[in-house]
C-alpha positions, 0 to 999 in steps of 0.5 A: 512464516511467523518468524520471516514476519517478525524479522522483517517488519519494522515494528519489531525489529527493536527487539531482540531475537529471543522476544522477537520469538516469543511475539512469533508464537502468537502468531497464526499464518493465513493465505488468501487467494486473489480476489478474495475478501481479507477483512471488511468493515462488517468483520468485528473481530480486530486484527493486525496483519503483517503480509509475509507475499503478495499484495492486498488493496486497501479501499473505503466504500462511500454512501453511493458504493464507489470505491476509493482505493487508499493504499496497496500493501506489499510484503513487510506492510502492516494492515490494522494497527490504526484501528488497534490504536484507536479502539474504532471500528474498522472502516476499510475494505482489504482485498488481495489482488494477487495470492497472498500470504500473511501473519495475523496477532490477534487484537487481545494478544497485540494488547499484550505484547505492547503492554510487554514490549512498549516499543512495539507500540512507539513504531506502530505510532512511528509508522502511523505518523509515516503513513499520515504524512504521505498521506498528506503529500499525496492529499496535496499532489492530487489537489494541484498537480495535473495527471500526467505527474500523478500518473508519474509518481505513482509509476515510479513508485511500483516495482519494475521488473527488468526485460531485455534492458527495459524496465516493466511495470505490471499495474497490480490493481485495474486502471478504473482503480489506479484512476481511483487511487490517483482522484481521477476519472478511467477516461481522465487517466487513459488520456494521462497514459496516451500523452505520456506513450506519445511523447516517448515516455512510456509504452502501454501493453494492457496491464504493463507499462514500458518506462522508456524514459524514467528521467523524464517521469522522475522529472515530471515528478519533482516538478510537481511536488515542487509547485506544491511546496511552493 
């Protein structure tokens, strides 16, 4: 799993096959169920993760204990690097939603590797700067779209699995946390979706979402990133 890791995330892909298999052997492998906590902020002890399966939520508590859900994170996803930069303390709370495995560097042996392969740490920042910018996308989306085109863009951003000619997407987190994710209220969010179902657009079964018409997502989508270029 140390090798599928390093071959697969962009991070090191620079390298040749031979350093790619030296930063393998620093590498330790780590499963975790659903549910489970993978780091926290009270966790002292910098990590990088490099998920290998499954997913894993990324979240921040505030003062009154809500949740914020930043990012969910897929295979070839890295988790840390930002505070393996920036020499802070850790401030997110990781959790998988689904079983999920993973390789770990830890921060010492990470220090090494980037201090013998500096390029290691050019798409670390590469992929930060990535990250900063769809952040700020997303930022600006929430500000000035409504929430039928939050809604849009992030169901078409998921993984759809395709049944009887029909593309399905299963939620990975819950619709309290989707609404988290999107800056909105549960309520605010099942209206969203009951205004997409009855217009035709989508069709809700729970957890799965039928994308009856991705042309008009897609549309709805591009309109709204539209109005906030402009």
């Amino acid at each position: 799993m140390a090798d599928l890791c390093v071959t697969k995330v962009p991070i090191f892909q620079g390298l040749s096959r031979q350093q790619q298999e030296h930063v393998a052997s620093f590498i330790r492998p780590a499963s975790f169920s659903r549910g489970e906590t993978v780091s926290s902020p009270e966790q002292s002890v910098p990590r990088l993760l490099v998920m290998h399966s499954g997913q894993l939520k990324v979240s921040r508590l505030a003062a009154s204990g809500k949740e914020q859900v930043l990012r969910i994170v897929g295979p070839g996803d890295v988790v840390g690097e930002r505070a393996f930069l920036t020499g802070e303390r850790q401030e997110d709370l990781v959790m998988a939603v689904a079983d999920s495995r993973m390789c770990v560097l830890e921060h010492k042996d990470l220090a090494a590797l980037i201090r013998e392969y500096p390029g290691i740490g050019m798409r670390m920042l590469r992929s930060l700067s990535d990250r900063l910018t769809s952040m700020e996308s997303r930022l600006a989306s929430l500000t000035t779209s409504d929430v039928a085109a939050r809604i849009a863009g992030y169901l078409l951003d998921q993984p759809a699995e395709s049944r009887n000619g029909r593309d399905v997407v299963r939620l990975p987190i819950s619709k309290r946390e989707v609404a988290s994710y999107l800056g909105t209220s549960p309520e605010t969010l099942s209206r969203g979706l009951a205004r997409l179902s009855e217009s035709g657009i989508i069709e809700l079964s729970g957890q799965e979402i039928v994308l009856l018409d991705i042309a008009e997502l897609d549309r709805i989508d591009r309109q709204a990133r539209a109005d906030v270029q402009t």
